[in-house]
C-alpha positions in Angstrom: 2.3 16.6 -8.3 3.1 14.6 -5.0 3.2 10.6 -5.2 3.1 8.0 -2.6 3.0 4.4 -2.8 -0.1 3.1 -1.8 -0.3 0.7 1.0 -3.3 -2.0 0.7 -4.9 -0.2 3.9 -5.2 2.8 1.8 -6.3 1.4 -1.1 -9.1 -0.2 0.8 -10.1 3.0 2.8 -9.9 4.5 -0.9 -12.7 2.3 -1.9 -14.3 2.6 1.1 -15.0 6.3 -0.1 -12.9 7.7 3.3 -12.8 11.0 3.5 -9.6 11.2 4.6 -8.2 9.1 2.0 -10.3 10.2 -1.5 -7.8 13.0 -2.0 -4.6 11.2 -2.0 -6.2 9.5 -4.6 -8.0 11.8 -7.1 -5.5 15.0 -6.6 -2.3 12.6 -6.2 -0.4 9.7 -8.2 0.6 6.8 -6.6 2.2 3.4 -7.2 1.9 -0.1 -5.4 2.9 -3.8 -5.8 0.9 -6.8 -7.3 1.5 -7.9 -3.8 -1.0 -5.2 -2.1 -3.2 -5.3 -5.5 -3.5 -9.3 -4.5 -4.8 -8.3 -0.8 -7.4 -5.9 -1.9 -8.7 -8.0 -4.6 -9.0 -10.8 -2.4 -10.8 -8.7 0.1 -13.0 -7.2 -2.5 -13.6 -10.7 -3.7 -15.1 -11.8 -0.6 -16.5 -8.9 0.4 -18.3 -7.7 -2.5 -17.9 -10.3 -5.4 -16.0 -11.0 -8.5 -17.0 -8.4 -10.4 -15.9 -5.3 -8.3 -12.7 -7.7 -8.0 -12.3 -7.5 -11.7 -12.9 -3.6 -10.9 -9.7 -3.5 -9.0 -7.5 -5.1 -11.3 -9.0 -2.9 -14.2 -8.3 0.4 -11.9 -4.8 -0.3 -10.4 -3.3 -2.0 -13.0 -1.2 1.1 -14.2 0.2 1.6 -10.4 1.8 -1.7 -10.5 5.6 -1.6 -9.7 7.8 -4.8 -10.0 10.1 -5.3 -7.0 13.5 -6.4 -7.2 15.4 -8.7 -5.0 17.6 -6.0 -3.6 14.0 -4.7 -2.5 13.2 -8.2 -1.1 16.4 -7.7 1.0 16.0 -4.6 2.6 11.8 -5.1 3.1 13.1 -8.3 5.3 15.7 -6.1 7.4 13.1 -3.3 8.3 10.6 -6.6 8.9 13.6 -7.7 11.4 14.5 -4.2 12.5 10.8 -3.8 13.5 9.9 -7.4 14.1 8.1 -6.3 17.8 5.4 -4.6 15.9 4.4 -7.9 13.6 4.3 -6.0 10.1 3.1 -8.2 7.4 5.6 -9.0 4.3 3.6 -7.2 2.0 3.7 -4.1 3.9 7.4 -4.2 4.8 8.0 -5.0 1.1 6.1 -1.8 0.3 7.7 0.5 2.7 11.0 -0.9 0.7 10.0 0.2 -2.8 8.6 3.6 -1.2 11.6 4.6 0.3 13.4 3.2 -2.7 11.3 5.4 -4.9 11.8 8.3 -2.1 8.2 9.2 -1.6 5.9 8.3 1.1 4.5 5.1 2.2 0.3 5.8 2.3 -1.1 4.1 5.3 -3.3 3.7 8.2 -1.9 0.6 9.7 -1.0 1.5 13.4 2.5 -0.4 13.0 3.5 2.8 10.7 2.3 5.6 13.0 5.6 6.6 14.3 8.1 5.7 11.4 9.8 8.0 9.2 9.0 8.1 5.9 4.9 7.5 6.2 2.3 9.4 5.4 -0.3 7.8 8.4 -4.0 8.9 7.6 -6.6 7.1 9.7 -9.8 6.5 7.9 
């Protein structure tokens, strides 16, 4: 079975009920940080309210990976590396642990759409 690390842009176009993204969810496994988890849930939050927040942790607590400082390192020289494009932390933190991992980064930020390594679904 194929895994990817879950960017917060897919796990919102998850919930979203995209198309595009429901399978990379229900035929795939996937991992992401506390740090996306934190992004969703706070959109969730004010979006829709604490209880589907509570919803999130509940569902993606089992895809949380810890990073390390090594990972810290090398998110900060691909943030450098790419610093024309204005990625945010958490995403060049997760592109780290994917490529540490060796499996896809899962996105549909526009700042991936030509890097290696990314699987880039628009919703």
């Amino acid at each position: 079975m194929n895994k990817y690390y879950y960017d917060s842009y897919a796990i919102l176009a998850y919930i979203n009920k995209s198309e595009n993204y429901v399978p990379y969810f229900s035929e795939y496994v996937g991992v992401t940080s506390l740090y996306n988890i934190m992004e969703v849930y706070y959109f969730v939050l004010r979006e829709y309210g604490y209880e589907d927040a509570q919803e999130v942790l509940t569902i993606f607590r089992s895809l949380i990976i810890t990073p390390t400082l090594d990972d810290v390192e090398l998110a900060m020289h691909f943030k450098l590396k790419h610093r024309a494009k204005k990625l945010s932390y958490v995403d060049c933190l997760g592109y780290a642990l994917a490529r540490k991992l060796e499996i896809p980064f899962l996105t549909g930020d526009e700042g991936f759409r030509a890097i290696s390594h990314v699987e880039f679904v628009k919703e």
